[in-house]
C-alpha positions as CSV (number, residue, x, y, z in Angstrom):
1,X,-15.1,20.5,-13.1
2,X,-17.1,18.5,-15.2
3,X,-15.7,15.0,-15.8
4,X,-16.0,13.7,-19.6
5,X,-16.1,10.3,-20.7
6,X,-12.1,10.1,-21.3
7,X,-11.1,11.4,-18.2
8,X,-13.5,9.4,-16.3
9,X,-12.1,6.4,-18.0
10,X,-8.5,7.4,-17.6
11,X,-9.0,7.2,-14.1
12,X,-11.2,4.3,-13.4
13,X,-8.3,2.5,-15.4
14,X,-5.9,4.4,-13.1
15,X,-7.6,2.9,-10.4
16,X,-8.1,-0.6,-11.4
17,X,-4.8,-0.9,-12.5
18,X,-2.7,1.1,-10.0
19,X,-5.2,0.6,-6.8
20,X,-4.4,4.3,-5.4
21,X,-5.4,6.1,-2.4
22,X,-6.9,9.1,-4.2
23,X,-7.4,10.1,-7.7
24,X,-7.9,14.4,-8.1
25,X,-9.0,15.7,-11.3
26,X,-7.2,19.6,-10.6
27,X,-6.6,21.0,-14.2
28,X,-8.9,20.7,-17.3
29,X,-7.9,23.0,-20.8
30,X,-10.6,23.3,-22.9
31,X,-10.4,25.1,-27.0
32,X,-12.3,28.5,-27.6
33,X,-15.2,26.2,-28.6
34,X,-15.2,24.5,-25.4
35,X,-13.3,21.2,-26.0
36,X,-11.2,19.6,-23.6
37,X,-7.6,19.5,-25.3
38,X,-6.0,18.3,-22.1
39,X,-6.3,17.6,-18.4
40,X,-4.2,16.8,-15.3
41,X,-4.5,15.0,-12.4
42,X,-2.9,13.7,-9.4
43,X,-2.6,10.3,-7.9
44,X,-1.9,9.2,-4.7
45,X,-0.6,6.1,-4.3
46,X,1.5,3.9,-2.1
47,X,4.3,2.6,-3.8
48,X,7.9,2.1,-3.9
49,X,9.0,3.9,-6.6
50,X,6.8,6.9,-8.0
51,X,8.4,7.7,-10.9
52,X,8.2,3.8,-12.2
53,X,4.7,4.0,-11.2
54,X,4.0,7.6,-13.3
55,X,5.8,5.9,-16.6
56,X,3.7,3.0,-16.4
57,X,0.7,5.0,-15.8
58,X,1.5,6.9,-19.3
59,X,2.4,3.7,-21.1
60,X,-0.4,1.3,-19.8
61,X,-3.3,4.0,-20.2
62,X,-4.6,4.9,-23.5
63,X,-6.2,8.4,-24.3
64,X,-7.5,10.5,-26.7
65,X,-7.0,13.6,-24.9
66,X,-3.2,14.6,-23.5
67,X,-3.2,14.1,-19.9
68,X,-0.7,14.8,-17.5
69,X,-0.1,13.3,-13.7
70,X,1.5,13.5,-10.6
71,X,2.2,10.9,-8.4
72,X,2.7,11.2,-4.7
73,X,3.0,8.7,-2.0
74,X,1.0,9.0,1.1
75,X,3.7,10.3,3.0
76,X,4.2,13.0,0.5
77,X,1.1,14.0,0.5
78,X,0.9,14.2,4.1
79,X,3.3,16.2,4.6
80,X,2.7,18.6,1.7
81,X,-1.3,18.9,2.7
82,X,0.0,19.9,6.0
83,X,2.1,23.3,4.7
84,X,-0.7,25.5,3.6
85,X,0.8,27.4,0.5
86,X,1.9,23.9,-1.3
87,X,0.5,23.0,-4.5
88,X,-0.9,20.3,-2.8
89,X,-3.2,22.2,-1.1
90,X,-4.3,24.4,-4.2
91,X,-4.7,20.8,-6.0
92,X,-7.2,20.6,-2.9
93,X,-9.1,23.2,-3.2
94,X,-9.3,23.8,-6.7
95,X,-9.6,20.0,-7.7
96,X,-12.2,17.5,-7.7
97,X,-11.7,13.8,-6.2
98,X,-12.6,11.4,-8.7
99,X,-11.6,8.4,-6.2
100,X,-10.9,8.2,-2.6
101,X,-11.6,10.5,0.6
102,X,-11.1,14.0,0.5
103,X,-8.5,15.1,2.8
């Protein structure tokens, strides 16, 4: 996946700001002429409440292109890398890690 100024900056702020384990770039929709109209990603991060962590990521991140995330904690992820037909694991193969290890 190629990785456009916006969604590079989305998650370098994601990273600055949020200080996760792994940033994965895993869906990108792009027009008939080839514009990016949208893109998803998923962070893992360690904290004590994911979904305060998602909301804040949507309100403290500015875009010009709709983006969407999930957020998992390290145990979740964990877990879910370890079952083999999990999204998790398509978000692995198919996605590309911006920031952090691959798994």
């Amino acid at each position: 996946m190629d990785l456009n100024d916006t969604i590079k900056n989305v998650c370098d702020e994601i990273v600055k700001n949020f200080n996760p384990e792994k940033v994965i770039l895993y869906n990108v929709k792009r027009s008939v002429d080839g514009e990016i109209r949208g893109f998803k990603i998923c962070v893992i991060v360690d904290t004590k409440n994911k979904f305060d962590t998602e909301k804040h990521i949507y309100l403290d991140i500015d875009s010009d292109i709709p983006f969407d995330v999930l957020v998992y904690t390290p145990a979740e992820w964990a877990e879910l890398i370890s079952e083999k037909s999990s999204f998790a694991c398509r978000i692995i193969k198919e996605g590309t890690y911006i920031h952090g290890e691959t798994t």
